[in-house]
N, C-alpha and C positions, 0 to 999 in steps of 0.2 A: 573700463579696465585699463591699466597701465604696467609697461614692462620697466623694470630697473636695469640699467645695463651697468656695470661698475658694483664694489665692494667700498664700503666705509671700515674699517677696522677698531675695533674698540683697541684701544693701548693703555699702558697704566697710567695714571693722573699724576702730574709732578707739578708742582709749584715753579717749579722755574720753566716750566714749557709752556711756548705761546704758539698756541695750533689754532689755524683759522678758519671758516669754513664761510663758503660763498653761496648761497641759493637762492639761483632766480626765481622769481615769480612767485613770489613767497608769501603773498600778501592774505592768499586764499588757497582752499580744497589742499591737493595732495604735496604743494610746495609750504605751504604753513606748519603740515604736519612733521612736514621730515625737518624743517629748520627748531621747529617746537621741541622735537625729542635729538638733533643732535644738541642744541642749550642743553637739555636736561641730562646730557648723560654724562658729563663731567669728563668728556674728553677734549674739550676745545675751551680755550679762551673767549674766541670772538666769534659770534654768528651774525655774516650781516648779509641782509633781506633785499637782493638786485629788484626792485620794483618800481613799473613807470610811472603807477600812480602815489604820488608823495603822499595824500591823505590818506588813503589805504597802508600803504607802506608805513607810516608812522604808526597807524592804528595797530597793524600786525602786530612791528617789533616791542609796543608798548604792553599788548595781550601776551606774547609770552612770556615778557617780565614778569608780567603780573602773576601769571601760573607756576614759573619755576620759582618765584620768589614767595609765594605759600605755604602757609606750615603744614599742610594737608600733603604737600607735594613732594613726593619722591626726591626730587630734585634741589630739596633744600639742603643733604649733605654734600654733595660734591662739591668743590671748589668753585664758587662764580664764573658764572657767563655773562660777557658784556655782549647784549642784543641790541644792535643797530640798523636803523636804514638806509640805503643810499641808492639814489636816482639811477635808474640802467633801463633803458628803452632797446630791448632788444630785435636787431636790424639797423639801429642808427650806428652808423660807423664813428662819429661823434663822440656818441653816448658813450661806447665799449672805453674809448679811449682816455673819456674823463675819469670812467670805473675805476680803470686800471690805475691811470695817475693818484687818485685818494687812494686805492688798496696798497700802492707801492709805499707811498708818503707813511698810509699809518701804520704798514703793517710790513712791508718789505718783501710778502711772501702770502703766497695760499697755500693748504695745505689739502683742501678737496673743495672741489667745484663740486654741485648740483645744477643739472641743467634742466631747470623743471618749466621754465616760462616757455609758451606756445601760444597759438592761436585756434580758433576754427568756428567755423558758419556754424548756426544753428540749422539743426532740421528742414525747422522751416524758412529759413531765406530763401526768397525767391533770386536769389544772384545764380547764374545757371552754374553749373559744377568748372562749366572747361575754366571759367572768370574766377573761379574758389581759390584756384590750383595755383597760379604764380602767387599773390600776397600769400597765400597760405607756408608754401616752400619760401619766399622770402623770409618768412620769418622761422619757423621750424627747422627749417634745415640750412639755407646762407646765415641765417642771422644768428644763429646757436653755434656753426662754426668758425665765424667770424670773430663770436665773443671766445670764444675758448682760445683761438689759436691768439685774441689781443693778452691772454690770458696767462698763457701757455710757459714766458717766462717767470713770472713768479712761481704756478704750481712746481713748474722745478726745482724751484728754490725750496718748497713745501718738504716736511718731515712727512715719510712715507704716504707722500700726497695719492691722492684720489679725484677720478672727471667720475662721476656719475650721471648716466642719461636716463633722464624720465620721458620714455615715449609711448604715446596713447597704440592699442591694435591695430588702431584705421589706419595706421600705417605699414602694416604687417608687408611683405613683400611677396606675399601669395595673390594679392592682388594682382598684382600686375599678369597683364594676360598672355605676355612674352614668354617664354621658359627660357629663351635666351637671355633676355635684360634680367630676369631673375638669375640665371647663372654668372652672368656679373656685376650683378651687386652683392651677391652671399660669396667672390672669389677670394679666398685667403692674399692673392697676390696683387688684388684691387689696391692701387695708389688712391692717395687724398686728388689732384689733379682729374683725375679718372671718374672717380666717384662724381666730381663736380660736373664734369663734362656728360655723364648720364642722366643726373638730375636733370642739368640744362636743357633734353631733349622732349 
């Protein structure tokens, strides 16, 4: 199961509008899907696939070509979508940095982030749960904040920009067995600072 947090907004299609849209982990399941159908809906220019694996990542951006550009496909009258890939290892401080440098270069601007790349143990690994927990928040939650906020000045620059979060349930916050830590993570008056310093504990 996964929750969306963030709205995408459909707007009218204009030729001279170049609207951009960023989604991680794009390469597979529920980040392919949502990069698949904003290409297809004729609201954006440019959809490009943040993924760390480049063979997959090519493979992606080249399968939704292939589908919007079909004569079967809904998506052959809107105005073209340029589908791209480009290399983002998310949690590498690096990584985000180089992102941003090529989104800046070619694009000057995002206009909605998708933050769909994450991690998580199988079932069955035997790595005990407490050893899950750091890489796993490295990367779900520093590493996702991390890219967003390297992020952060372009989306502003973005035409009625958008952050969209894709976060799995197993992170629900009824988990936790606190009602206090639960009362301040769900506080309207929670700082970013804050939030980090809870996670941290």
């Amino acid at each position: 199961f996964c929750v969306f947090t963030g709205v995408v907004r459909s707007l009218p299609s204009s030729d001279n509008m170049t609207r951009v849209a960023v989604v991680t982990g794009a390469n597979k399941g529920v980040g392919f899907h949502i990069a698949k159908h904003l290409a297809s809906s004729g609201d954006f220019s440019d959809v490009i696939l943040g993924c760390r694996d480049e063979q997959r990542g090519e493979s992606a951006a080249k399968e939704i070509i292939a589908i919007i550009a079909s004569p079967s496909s809904s998506a052959s009258k809107p105005p073209p979508c340029t589908v791209s890939y480009q290399q983002l290892a998310i949690g590498d401080k690096s990584s985000h940095e180089s992102f941003r440098k090529e989104i800046e270069h070619k694009f000057g601007k995002v206009d909605v982030l998708v933050n769909n790349a994450a991690m998580a143990f199988k079932n069955a690994d035997p790595t005990p749960f407490k050893e899950q927990c750091k890489p796993t928040i490295d990367i779900n939650f520093r590493g996702t904040a991390d890219f967003t906020e390297e992020l952060l000045p372009l989306i502003r620059k973005g035409h009625d920009a958008r952050i969209v979060n894709v976060a799995s349930m197993s992170g629900r916050i009824s988990q936790l067995r606190s009602q206090e830590l639960q009362n301040k993570f769900t506080s309207s008056a929670l700082k970013k600072e804050e939030v980090r310093a809870l996670v941290d504990k």
